[in-house]
C-alpha positions in Angstrom: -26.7 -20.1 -46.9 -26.8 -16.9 -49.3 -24.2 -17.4 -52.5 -23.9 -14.1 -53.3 -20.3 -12.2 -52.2 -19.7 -8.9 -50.4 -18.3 -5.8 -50.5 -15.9 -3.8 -48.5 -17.0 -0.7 -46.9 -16.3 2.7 -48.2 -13.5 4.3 -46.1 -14.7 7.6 -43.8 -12.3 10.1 -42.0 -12.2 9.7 -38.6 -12.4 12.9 -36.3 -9.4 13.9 -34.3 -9.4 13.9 -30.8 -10.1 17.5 -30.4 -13.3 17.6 -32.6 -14.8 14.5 -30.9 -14.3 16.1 -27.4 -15.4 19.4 -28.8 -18.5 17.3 -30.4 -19.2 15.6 -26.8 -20.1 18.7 -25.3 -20.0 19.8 -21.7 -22.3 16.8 -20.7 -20.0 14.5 -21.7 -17.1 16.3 -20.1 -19.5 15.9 -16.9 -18.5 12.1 -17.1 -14.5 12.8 -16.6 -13.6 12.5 -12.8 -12.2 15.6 -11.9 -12.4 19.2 -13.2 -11.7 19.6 -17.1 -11.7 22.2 -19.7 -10.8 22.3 -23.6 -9.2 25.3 -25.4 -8.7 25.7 -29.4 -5.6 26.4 -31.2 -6.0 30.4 -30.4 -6.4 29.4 -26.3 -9.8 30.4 -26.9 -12.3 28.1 -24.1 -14.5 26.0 -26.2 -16.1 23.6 -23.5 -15.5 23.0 -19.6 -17.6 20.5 -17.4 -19.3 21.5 -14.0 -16.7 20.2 -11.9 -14.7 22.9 -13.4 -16.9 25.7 -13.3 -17.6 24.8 -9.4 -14.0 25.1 -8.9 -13.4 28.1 -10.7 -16.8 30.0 -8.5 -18.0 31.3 -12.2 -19.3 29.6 -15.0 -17.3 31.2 -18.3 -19.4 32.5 -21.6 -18.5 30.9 -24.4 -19.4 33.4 -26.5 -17.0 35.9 -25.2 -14.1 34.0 -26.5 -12.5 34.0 -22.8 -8.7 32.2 -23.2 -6.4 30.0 -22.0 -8.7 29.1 -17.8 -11.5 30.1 -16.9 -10.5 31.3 -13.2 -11.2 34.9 -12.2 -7.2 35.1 -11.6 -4.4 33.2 -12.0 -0.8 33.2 -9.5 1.9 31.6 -9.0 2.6 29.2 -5.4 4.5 32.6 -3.9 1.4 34.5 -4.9 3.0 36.4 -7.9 0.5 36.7 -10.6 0.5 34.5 -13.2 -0.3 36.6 -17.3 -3.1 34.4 -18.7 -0.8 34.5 -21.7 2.3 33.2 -19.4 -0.2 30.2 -17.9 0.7 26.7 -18.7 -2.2 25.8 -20.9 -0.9 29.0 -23.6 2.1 27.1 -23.9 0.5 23.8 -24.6 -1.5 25.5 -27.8 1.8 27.8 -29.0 4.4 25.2 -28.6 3.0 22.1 -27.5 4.5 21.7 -24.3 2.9 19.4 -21.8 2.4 20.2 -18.7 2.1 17.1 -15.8 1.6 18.1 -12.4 2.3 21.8 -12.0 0.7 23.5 -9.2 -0.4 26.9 -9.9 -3.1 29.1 -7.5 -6.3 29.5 -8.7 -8.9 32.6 -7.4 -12.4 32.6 -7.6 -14.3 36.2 -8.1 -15.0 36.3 -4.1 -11.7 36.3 -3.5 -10.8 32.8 -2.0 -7.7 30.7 -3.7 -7.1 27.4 -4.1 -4.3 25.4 -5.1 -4.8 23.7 -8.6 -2.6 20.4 -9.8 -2.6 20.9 -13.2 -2.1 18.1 -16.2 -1.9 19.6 -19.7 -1.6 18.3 -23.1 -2.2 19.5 -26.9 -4.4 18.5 -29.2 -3.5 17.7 -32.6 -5.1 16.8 -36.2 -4.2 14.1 -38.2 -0.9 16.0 -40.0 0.0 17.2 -36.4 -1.0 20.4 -35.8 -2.3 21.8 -32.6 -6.0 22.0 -32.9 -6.0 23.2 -28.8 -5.5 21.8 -25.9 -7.0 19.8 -23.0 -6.6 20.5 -19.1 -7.5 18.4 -16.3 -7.1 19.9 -12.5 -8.1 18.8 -9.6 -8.1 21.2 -6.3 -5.0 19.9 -3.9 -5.5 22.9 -1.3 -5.9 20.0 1.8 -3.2 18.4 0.7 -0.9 21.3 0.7 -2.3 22.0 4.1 -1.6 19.0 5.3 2.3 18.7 3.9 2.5 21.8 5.4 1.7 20.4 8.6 4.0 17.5 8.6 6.2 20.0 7.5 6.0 22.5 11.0 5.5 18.7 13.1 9.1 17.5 11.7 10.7 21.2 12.9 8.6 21.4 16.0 9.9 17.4 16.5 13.5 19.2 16.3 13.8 21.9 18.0 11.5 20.7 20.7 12.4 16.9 21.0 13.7 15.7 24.9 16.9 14.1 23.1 19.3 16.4 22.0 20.0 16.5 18.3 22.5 18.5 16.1 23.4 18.5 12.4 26.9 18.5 11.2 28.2 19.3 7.4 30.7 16.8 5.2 33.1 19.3 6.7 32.2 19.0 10.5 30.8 21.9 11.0 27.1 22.6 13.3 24.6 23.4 11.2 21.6 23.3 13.6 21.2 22.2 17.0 18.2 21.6 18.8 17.0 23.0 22.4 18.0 19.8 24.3 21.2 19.7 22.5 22.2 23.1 23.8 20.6 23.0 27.4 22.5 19.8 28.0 25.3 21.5 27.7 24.9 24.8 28.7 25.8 26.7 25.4 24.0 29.6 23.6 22.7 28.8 20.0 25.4 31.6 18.6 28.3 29.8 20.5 27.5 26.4 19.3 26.4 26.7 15.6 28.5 27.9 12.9 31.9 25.8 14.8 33.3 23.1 14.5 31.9 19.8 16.1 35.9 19.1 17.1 35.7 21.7 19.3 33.4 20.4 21.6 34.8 16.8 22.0 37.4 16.1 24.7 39.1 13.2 22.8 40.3 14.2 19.6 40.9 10.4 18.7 37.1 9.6 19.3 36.1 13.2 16.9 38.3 11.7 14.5 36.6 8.4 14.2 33.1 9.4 14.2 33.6 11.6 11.6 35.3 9.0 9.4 32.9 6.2 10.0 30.4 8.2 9.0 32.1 9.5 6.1 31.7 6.6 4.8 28.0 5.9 5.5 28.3 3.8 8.7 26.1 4.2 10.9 26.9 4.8 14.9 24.5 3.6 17.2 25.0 4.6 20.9 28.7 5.3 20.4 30.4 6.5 23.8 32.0 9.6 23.7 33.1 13.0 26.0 32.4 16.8 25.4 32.8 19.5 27.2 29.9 21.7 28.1 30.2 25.4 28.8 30.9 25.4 32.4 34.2 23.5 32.2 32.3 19.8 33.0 32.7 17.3 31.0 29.4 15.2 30.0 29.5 11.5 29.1 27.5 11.3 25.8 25.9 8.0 23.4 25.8 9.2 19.7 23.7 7.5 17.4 23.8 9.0 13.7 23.8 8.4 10.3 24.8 9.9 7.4 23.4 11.8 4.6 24.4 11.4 0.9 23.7 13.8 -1.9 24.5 12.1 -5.5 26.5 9.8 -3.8 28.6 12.8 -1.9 28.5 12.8 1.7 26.5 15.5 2.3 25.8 16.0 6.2 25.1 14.0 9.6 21.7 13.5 11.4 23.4 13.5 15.4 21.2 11.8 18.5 22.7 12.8 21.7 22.2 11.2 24.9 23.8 12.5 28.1 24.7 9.3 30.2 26.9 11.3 32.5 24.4 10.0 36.0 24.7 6.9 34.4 28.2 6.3 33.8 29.0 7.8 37.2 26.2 5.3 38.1 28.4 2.6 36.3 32.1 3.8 38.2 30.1 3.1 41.5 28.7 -0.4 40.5 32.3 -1.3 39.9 33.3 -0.2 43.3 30.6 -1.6 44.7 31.3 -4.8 43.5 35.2 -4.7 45.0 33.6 -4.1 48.0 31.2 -6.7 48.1 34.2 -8.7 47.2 36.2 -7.6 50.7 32.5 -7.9 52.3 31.9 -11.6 51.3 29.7 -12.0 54.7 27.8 -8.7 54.4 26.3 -9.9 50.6 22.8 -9.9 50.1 23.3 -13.1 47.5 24.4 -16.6 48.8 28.0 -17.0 48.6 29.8 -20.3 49.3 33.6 -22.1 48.3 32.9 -25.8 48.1 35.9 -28.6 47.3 36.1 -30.9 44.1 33.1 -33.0 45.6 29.8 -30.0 46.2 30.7 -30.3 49.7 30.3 -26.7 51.4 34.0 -25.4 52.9 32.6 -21.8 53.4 29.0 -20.2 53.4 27.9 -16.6 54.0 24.5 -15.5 56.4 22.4 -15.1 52.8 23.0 -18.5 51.9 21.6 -19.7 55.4 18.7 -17.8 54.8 18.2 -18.5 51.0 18.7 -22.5 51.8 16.5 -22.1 55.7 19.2 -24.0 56.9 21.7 -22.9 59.4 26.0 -22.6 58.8 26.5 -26.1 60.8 24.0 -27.9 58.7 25.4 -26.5 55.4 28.7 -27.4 56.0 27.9 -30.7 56.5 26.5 -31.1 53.2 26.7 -30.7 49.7 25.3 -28.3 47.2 23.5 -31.5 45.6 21.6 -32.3 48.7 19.2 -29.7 49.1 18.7 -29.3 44.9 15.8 -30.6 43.6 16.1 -34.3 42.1 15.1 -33.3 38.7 18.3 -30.8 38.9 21.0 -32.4 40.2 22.1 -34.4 37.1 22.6 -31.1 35.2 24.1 -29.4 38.2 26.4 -32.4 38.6 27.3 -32.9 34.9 28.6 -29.2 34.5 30.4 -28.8 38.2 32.1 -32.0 37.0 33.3 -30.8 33.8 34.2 -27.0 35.9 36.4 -29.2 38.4 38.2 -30.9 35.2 39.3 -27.7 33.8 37.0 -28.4 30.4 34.7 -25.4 31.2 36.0 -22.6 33.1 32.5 -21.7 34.8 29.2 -22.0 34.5 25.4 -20.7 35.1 22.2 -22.6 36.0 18.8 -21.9 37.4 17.5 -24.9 39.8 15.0 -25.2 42.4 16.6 -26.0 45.8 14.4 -27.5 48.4 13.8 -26.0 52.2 13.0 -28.0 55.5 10.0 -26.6 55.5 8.9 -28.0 52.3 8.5 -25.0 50.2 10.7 -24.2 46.7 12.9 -21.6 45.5 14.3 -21.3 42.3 18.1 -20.2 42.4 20.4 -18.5 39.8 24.0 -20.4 39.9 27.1 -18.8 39.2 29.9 -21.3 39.7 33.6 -20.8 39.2 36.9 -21.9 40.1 40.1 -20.6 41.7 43.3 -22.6 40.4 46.7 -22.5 41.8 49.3 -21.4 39.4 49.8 -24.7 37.3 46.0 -24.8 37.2 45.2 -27.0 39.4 41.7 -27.0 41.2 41.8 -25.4 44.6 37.9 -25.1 45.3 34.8 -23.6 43.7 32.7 -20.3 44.2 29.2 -20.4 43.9 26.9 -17.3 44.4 23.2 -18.2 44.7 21.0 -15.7 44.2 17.1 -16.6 44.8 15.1 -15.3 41.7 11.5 -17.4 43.0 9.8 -13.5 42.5 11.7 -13.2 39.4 10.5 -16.6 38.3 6.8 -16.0 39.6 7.0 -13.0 37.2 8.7 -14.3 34.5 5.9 -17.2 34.1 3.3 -14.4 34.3 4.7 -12.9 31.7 4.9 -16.2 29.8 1.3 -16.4 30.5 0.4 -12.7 29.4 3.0 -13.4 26.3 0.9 -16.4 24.9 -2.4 -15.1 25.9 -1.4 -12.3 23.0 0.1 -14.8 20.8 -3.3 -16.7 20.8 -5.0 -13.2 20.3 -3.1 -13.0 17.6 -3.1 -16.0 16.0 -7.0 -15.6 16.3 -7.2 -12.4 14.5 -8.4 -12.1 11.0 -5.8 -9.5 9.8 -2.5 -10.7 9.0 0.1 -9.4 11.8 3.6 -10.0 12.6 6.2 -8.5 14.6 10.2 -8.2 14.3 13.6 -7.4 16.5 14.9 -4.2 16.4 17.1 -5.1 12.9 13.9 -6.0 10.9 14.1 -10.0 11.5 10.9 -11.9 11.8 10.2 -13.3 15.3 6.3 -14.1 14.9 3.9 -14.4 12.3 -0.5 -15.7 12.4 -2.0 -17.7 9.9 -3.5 -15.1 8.3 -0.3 -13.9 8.2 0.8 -16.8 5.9 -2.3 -17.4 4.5 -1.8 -13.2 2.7 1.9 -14.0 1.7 1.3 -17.5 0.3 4.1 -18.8 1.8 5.6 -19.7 5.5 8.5 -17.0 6.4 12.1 -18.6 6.7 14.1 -18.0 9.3 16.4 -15.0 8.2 13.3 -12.7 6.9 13.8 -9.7 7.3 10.6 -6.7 6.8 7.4 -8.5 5.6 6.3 -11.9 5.5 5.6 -11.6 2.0 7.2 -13.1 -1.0 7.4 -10.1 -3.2 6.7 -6.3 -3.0 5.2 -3.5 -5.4 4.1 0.0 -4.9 0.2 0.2 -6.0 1.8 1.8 -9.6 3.1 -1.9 -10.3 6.6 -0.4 -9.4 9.0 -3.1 -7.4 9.5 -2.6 -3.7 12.7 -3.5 -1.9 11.6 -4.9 1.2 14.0 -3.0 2.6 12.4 0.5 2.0 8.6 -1.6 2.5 6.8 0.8 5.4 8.2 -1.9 7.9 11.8 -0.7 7.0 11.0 2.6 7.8 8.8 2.4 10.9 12.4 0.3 11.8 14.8 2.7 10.9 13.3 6.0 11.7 11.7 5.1 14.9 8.0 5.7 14.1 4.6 4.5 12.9 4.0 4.5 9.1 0.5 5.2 8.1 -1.3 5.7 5.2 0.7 4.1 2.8 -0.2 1.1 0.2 1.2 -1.8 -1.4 1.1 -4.4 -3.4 2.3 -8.3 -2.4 2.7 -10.7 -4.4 2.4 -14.5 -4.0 4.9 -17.5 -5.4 2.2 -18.6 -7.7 2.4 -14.9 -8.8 -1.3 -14.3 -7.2 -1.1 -10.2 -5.7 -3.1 -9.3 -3.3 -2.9 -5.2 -2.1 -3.0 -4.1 1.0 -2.6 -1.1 3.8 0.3 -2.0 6.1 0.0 -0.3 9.8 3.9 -1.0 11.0 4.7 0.6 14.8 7.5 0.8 16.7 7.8 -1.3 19.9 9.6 -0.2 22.7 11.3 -1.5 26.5 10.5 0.7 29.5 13.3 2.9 28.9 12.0 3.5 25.4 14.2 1.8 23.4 13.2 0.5 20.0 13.5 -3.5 20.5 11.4 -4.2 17.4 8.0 -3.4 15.6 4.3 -5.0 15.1 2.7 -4.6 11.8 -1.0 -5.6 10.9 -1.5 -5.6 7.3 -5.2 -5.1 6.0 -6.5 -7.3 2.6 -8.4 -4.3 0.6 -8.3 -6.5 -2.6 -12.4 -6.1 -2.7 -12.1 -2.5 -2.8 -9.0 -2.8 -5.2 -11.0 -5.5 -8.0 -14.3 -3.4 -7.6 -12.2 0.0 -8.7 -10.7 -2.3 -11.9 -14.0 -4.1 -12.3 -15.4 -1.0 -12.4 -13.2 0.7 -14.9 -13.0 -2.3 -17.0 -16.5 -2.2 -17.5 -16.6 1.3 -18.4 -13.9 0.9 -21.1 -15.4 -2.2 -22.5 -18.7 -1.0 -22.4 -17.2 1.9 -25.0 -15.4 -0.3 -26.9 -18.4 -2.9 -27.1 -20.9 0.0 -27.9 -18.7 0.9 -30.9 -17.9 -2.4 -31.8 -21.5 -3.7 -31.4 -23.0 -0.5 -33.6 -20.5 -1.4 -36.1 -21.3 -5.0 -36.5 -24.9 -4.6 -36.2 -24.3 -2.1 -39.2 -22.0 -4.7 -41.1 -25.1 -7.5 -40.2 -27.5 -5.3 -41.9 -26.1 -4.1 -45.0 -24.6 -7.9 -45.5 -27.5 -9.5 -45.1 -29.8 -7.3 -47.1 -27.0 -7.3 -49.6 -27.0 -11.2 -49.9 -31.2 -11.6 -49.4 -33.5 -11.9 -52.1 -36.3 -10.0 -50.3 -37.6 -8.6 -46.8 -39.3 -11.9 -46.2 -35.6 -13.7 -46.4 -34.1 -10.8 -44.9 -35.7 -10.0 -41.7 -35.8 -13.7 -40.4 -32.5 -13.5 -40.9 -30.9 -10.3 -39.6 -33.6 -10.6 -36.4 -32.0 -13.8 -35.9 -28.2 -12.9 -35.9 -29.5 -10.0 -34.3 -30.6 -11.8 -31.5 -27.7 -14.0 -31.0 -25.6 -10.7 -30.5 -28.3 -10.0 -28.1 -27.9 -13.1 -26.1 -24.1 -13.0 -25.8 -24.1 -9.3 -24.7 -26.6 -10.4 -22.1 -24.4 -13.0 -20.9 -21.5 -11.0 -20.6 -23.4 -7.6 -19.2 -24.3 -10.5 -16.1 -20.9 -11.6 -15.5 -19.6 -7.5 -15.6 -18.0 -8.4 -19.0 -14.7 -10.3 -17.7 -15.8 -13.7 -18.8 -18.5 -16.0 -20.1 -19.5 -19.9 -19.5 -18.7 -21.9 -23.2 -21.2 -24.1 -22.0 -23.9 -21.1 -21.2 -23.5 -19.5 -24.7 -23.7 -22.8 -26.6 -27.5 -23.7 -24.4 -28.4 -20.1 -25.3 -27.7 -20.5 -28.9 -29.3 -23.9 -29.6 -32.2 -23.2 -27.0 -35.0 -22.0 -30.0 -34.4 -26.0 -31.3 -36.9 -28.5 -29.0 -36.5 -31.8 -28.4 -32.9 -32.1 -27.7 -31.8 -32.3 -31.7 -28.8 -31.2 -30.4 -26.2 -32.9 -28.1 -24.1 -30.9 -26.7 -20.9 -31.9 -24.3 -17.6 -30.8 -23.1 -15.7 -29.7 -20.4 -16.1 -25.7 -18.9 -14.4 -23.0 -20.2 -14.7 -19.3 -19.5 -14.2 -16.9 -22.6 -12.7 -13.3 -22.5 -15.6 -10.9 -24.2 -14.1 -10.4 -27.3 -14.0 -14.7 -28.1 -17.4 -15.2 -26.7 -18.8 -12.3 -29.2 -17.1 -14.3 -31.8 -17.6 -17.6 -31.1 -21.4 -16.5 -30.5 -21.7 -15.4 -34.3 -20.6 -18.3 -35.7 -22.1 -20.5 -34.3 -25.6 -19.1 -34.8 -24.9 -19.3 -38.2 -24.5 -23.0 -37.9 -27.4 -23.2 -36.4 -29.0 -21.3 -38.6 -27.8 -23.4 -41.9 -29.2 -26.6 -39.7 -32.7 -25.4 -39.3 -32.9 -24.0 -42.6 -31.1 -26.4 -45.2 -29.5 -29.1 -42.8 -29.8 -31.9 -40.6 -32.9 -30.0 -38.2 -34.9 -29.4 -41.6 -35.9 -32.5 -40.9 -37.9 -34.1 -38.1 -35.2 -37.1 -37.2 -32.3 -34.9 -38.0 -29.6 -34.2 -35.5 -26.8 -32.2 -34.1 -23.6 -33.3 -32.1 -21.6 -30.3 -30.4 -18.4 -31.3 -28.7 -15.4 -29.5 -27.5 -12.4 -30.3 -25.6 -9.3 -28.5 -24.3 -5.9 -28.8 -25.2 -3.8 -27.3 -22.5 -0.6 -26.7 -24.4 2.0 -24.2 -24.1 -1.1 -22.1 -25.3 -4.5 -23.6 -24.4 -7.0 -23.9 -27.2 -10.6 -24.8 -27.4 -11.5 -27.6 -30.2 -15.2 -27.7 -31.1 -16.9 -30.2 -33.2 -20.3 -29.6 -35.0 -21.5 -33.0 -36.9 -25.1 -33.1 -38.4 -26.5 -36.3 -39.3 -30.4 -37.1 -40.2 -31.0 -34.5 -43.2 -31.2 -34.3 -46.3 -28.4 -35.0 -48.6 -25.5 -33.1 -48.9 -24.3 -31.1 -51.9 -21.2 -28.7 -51.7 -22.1 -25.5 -52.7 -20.9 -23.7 -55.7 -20.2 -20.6 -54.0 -19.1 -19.7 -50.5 -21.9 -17.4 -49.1 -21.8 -14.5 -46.3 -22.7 -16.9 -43.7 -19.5 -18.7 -44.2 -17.3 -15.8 -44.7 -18.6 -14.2 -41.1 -17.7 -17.3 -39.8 -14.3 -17.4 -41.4 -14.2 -14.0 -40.1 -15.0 -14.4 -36.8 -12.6 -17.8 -35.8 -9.9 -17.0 -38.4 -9.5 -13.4 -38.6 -11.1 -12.2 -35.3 -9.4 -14.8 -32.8 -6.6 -15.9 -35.4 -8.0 -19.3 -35.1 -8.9 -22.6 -37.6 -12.2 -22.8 -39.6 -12.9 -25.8 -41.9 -16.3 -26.5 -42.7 -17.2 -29.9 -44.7 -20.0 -30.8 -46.2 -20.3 -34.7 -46.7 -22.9 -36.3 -48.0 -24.4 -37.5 -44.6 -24.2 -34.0 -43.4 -22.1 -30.5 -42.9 -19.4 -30.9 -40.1 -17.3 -27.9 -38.9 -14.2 -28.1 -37.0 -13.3 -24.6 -35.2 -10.2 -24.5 -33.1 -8.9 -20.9 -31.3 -6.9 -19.7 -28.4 -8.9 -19.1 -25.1 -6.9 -17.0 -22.5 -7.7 -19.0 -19.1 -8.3 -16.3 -16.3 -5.8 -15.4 -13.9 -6.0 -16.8 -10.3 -7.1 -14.5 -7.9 -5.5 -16.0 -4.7 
C-alpha cells in the first residue's frame, strides 16, 4: 500500500439549471417525454425539442429572437386571443410565477388548434435571479373532447331518462325537470319550473318531511308520496333523493320519481281480493283447511283435494301428518305443537306431502290459530299452497347459481360481488389471494385491506370505484388504484365494478373484477429507476474514476506502479457496474461480487462463506472498492505473496432493529507483518468507502501472522413484493 497522503480537490462552480439545459441542446430536450421548450430572462426562445416543434406545425428560428412560445397564435379556452406578452410563460420570466396545469389554445400556421396543458416554472441562478424559464405541454385536445362528451351524455341522461327526475333548491324551489318528470304529469316546462315543489304535493305533511330529512342530508329512498298532475288526478309517486351540500350548506336536491299510481291501485285490489277470497274460502285456488289441537282435518276446501289427490271423505278422516313425508313430520309436529300451546302465534314450513299415486309435491305451510276470547285454542288454519314448479325452478337456479360460483372461483382475476348497501356476499381465491387477507363478515366495498389512489393518496373504501358504481347506479371504468396488503405488500390494479340488477331493474347489488397490472406498474418504476440511476451512476462513476486516477498517480512512484494499479481498481468498478447493469440496478448478490473480486487469485487461496445478501447499488459500489483493495494488499505485500499463503472471507447478518452485514477478512501464510508508519490511499479509500460512504465500521489490523479487517455497515433488505 502507497504511504504518501492526499489532497482535496480544488472547488469548481457548478452551472445553474438554466445553463445546463441551455448546454444540453435540443437533442437532449428530445429525451424529455412530452413537448418542451426553454426561454431566457428576456422570454427570448433559446431551445425547444421536436415534440414541440411537431405540436406547434413550425419549427421556430433561433436567430430571430422569437419570445415567450413558439406557436403561430396563441388564445384563450373561449377563443379570445391570448398577447404573447400576456401568455403564461412571460409571467414566469417577469415575476416568477408558476404556472401548473393551465390550459390555453394553441394554433398552428394552417390554421388548426389544439388544446395545450401547460406546466411552467422559472429558472434561476445561484443568487436567485431569473435566468428564463422552462415549459412543458402536452396536447389534451382528446381529452377535452372526450369530457365534453360525458358532459352532453350526463344532460342527454337527464332530460331524456324514462324516470322522471327534477332538481329542487335549499329553498324548495324547481330548478330543472326532466321530460319524463313533466309528461308524467301533464305540465309544461314554464308551469312547473321556477315554483315551488309544495305546490305540487297533495299532503302538505309529507312536503314538509321530505324537505326536512333532506335538509339534513338523509337520504329518501322510494319514499311514498301524492301530487297532483295538471288534469286534477292525483298520481301515487316513490321519491328517492339525496342531497347536495356546498361548503357544508345545503345546497339543492337530486329527485327520482316513480309513478306507482297502476301499482298502488294494483295494491287496493290485492287487498280486496284477499277479503274476498276470505268470504270465498271454497272458490280458493290454494289449499285451505281448519284442523283441531291434534292435525286432524275439521274442514277442507276443493284445492286441497286436488293438491293432496285425495278426496274430502278421505281427508277428513286423517290428519295433516299422515300424508307428509316422514323426514317432515317431526318439524311439522314440533311447531303445530308449540302453535296449539299459545308459545308461537303461527308458523311457516315447506314439506313434501306424499300422493296415492306415489309422486311428491313440495307444499308451502301457513299455519295459524283462531282463539276464543280468553285465548284459548279453538282450531287451526292451514293454507297449503303447492310450490313443486316453484321448487323445480328454484333448484335450477341453485344449479345455474353454483355453476357461476365455480366459474368464478376458477377464474384467474380476482372478483367479488355485494348487496345493494356495499356488503360482501362472495369473494374467489384470487380474490383473497390479491387482498392478502380473507374478508370478514361486515366488509363493506372491496376485499382489500387498505386503499390508495395510484398518487400514494389514501382511499376511503367508501368512495373506492365500488362505492360509486353502488351509489350512483352505474359501471365505473377506467379508473386505478392501489391496494395494500397487511404485511404492507401493494399491489395496483384496474377495478371494473357494475351494477346488478332484478327483472324490474332494481339495483340488488354489484360484481366487480379487479385486474393485477403490477408487471406493467414495476416495469414503468424499473424503468425510471434505471434511467435516474443510470444519471446518477454516470456522474458518480466519471467522478470516481477521476478521483482513482489523480490518487493513484499522486501516491505511485512511476507508470510501471501506476497503471497495474489504476487498471486494476479500474476494473473492479467495472465488474460491480456489470453486476448491477444485469440485475437493472435494484440489487446485487454479496456472494456474486465477493467471487468476482477474488476470481483473478487460482487455487482457492481464498475461502469465502456466508449467508446471501442483496446490496442496494450505492453499498455494492462501495463495498466493491474496498475490498479490491484488500485484495490487492494480499497479492502484492500479503498473505497471497506467497505460494502457501491464504485468505479467509466471512460474513454474517445481524438482523437487529437495523440489519447489518459483518465481514471478516483474515490472512494467514505470508510474510511477516509490520504496521506501517503511514496510512496510505489504499486505506483511506477504504475508510472512505465503509465509514464515510455507508456510515459504517472499518478497523484494519495488522498482526504479525497477518492483516485482518473487520468491516461492518447497514444493508437495506428489499421490500417484499407480494
Amino acid at each position: 500500500m502507497s504511504n504518501v497522503e492526499e489532497f482535496p480537490l480544488s472547488a469548481r462552480r457548478q452551472p445553474t439549471e438554466f445553463e445546463a439545459l441551455v448546454a444540453a441542446g435540443s437533442a437532449a430536450l428530445d429525451a424529455i417525454p412530452g413537448a418542451v421548450y426553454l426561454c431566457d430572462a428576456d422570454g427570448v426562445l433559446v431551445a425547444h425539442n421536436t415534440e414541440a416543434a411537431q405540436l406547434w406545425g413550425r419549427t421556430p428560428d433561433i436567430s430571430k429572437k422569437e419570445r415567450f412560445c413558439g406557436s403561430h397564435q396563441l388564445y384563450l379556452l373561449d377563443g379570445t386571443p391570448l398577447a404573447r406578452n400576456d401568455c403564461p410563460m412571460a409571467t414566469a420570466v417577469r415575476l416568477g410565477t408558476p404556472t401548473r396545469n393551465a390550459e390555453v389554445l394553441m394554433a398552428r400556421p394552417d390554421g388548426s388548434r389544439f388544446t395545450a396543458l401547460v406546466n411552467i416554472r422559472a429558472l434561476r441562478d445561484h443568487s436567485g435571479r431569473i435566468q428564463g424559464a422552462i415549459n412543458c405541454f402536452q396536447d389534451v385536445t382528446a381529452r377535452k373532447q372526450v369530457e365534453e362528451e360525458k358532459t352532453q351524455d350526463l344532460e342527454d341522461f337527464f332530460e331524456n331518462g324514462a324516470v322522471g327526475l327534477h332538481i329542487v333548491s335549499s329553498e324548495g324551489i324547481i330548478l330543472r325537470a326532466n321530460k319524463a318528470e313533466l309528461d308524467m304529469l301533464g305540465y309544461r316546462p314554464e308551469e312547473y319550473v321556477g315554483r315551488h315543489v309544495a305546490d305540487f304535493h297533495a299532503d302538505a305533511p309529507i312536503i314538509g318531511d321530505i324537505l326536512q330529512r333532506l335538509s339534513c342530508g338523509e337520504r329518501l329512498d322510494r319514499y311514498p308520496a301524492r301530487l297532483r298532475a295538471r288534469d286534477g288526478s292525483v298520481k301515487h309517486v316513490l321519491i328517492t333523493s339525496n342531497s347536495r351540500f356546498v361548503e357544508g350548506k345545503f345546497a339543492n336536491t337530486r329527485c327520482f320519481t316513480i309513478d306507482v299510481s297502476k301499482l298502488h291501485a294494483a295494491e287496493e285490489a290485492r287487498q280486496a281480493s284477499e277479503a274476498r277470497l276470505a268470504a270465498t274460502y271454497e272458490a280458493a285456488s290454494v289449499g285451505i283447511s281448519e284442523i283441531d289441537e291434534n292435525g286432524r282435518f275439521l274442514r277442507v276446501n276443493d284445492s286441497l283435494c286436488r293438491i293432496t289427490g285425495r278426496s274430502r271423505d278421505e281427508l277428513l278422516g286423517m290428519t295433516f301428518f299422515d300424508y307428509t313425508d316422514p323426514d317432515d313430520q317431526a318439524e311439522d309436529a314440533e311447531l303445530y305443537a308449540r302453535q296449539v300451546r299459545g308459545d308461537i302465534g303461527n308458523y311457516t314450513i315447506r314439506k313434501r306431502a306424499l300422493r296415492p299415486d306415489g309422486s311428491v309435491r313440495h307444499l308451502d305451510i301457513f299455519s295459524s290459530s283462531v282463539r276464543d276470547t280468553q285465548g284459548r285454542f279453538l282450531y287451526g288454519v292451514r293454507v297449503a299452497q303447492d310450490v313443486t314448479a316453484t321448487k323445480q325452478l328454484e333448484d335450477r337456479l341453485r344449479e345455474g347459481e353454483q355453476r357461476m360460483r365455480d366459474l368464478l372461483e376458477a377464474l384467474p382475476a380476482a372478483i367479488y360481488t355485494t348487496d345493494a348497501k356495499g356488503r360482501i356476499n362472495f369473494y374467489n381465491r384470487a380474490a383473497v389471494e390479491m387482498a392478502g387477507r380473507t374478508p370478514q363478515p361486515g366488509d363493506e366495498w372491496c376485499v382489500t385491506w387498505r386503499l390508495y389512489w395510484p398518487d400514494g393518496s389514501p382511499l376511503p373504501h367508501n368512495e373506492c370505484p365500488m362505492a360509486v358504481a353502488l351509489r350512483e347506479n352505474r359501471p365505473v371504468r377506467g379508473a386505478e388504484a392501489v391496494a395494500e396488503r397487511p404485511d404492507g405488500g401493494r399491489v395496483p390494479f384496474i377495478p371494473y365494478p357494475t351494477p346488478l340488477r332484478d327483472a324490474a331493474g332494481n339495483l340488488v347489488g354489484a360484481i366487480n373484477m379487479l385486474v393485477d397490472i403490477s408487471e406493467r406498474k414495476r416495469a414503468e418504476n424499473a424503468q425510471k429507476v434505471l434511467i435516474d440511476e443510470l444519471n446518477h451512476r454516470v456522474k458518480n462513476t466519471l467522478a470516481t474514476v477521476q478521483s482513482l486516477a489523480s490518487q493513484t498517480a499522486r501516491h505511485a512512484a512511476d507508470l510501471q506502479e501506476f497503471l497495474p494499479t489504476f487498471t486494476g481498481r479500474l476494473l473492479a468498478l467495472a465488474r460491480a457496474h456489470d453486476l448491477l447493469t444485469q440485475r437493472n440496478w435494484q440489487d446485487a448478490p454479496f456472494e456474486k461480487l465477493v467471487d468476482d473480486i477474488v476470481a483473478p487469485v487460482s487455487g482457492g487461496r481464498v475461502v469465502t462463506e456466508g449467508p446471501h445478501v442483496d446490496l442496494d447499488a450505492r453499498t455494492a459500489l462501495s463495498v466493491t472498492m474496498a475490498f479490491n483493495e484488500l485484495l490487492t494488499n494480499a497479492v502484492k505485500y500479503g498473505a497471497l505473496s506467497l505460494p502457501d499463503g491464504s485468505v479467509s472471507l466471512t460474513w454474517r447478518m445481524d438482523g437487529g432493529v437495523q440489519s447489518t452485514l459483518e465481514c471478516e477478512w483474515c490472512e494467514r501464510g505470508g510474510p511477516p507483518v509490520t504496521p506501517p508508519k503511514r496510512r496510505g490511499f489504499g486505506t483511506r479509500l477504504m475508510e472512505r468507502c465503509i465509514e464515510h460512504d455507508l456510515a459504517g465500521e472499518f478497523d484494519l489490523e495488522f498482526e504479525p501472522e497477518g492483516a485482518r479487517c473487520r468491516l461492518v455497515f447497514p444493508i437495506i433488505l428489499p421490500a417484499s413484493n407480494g
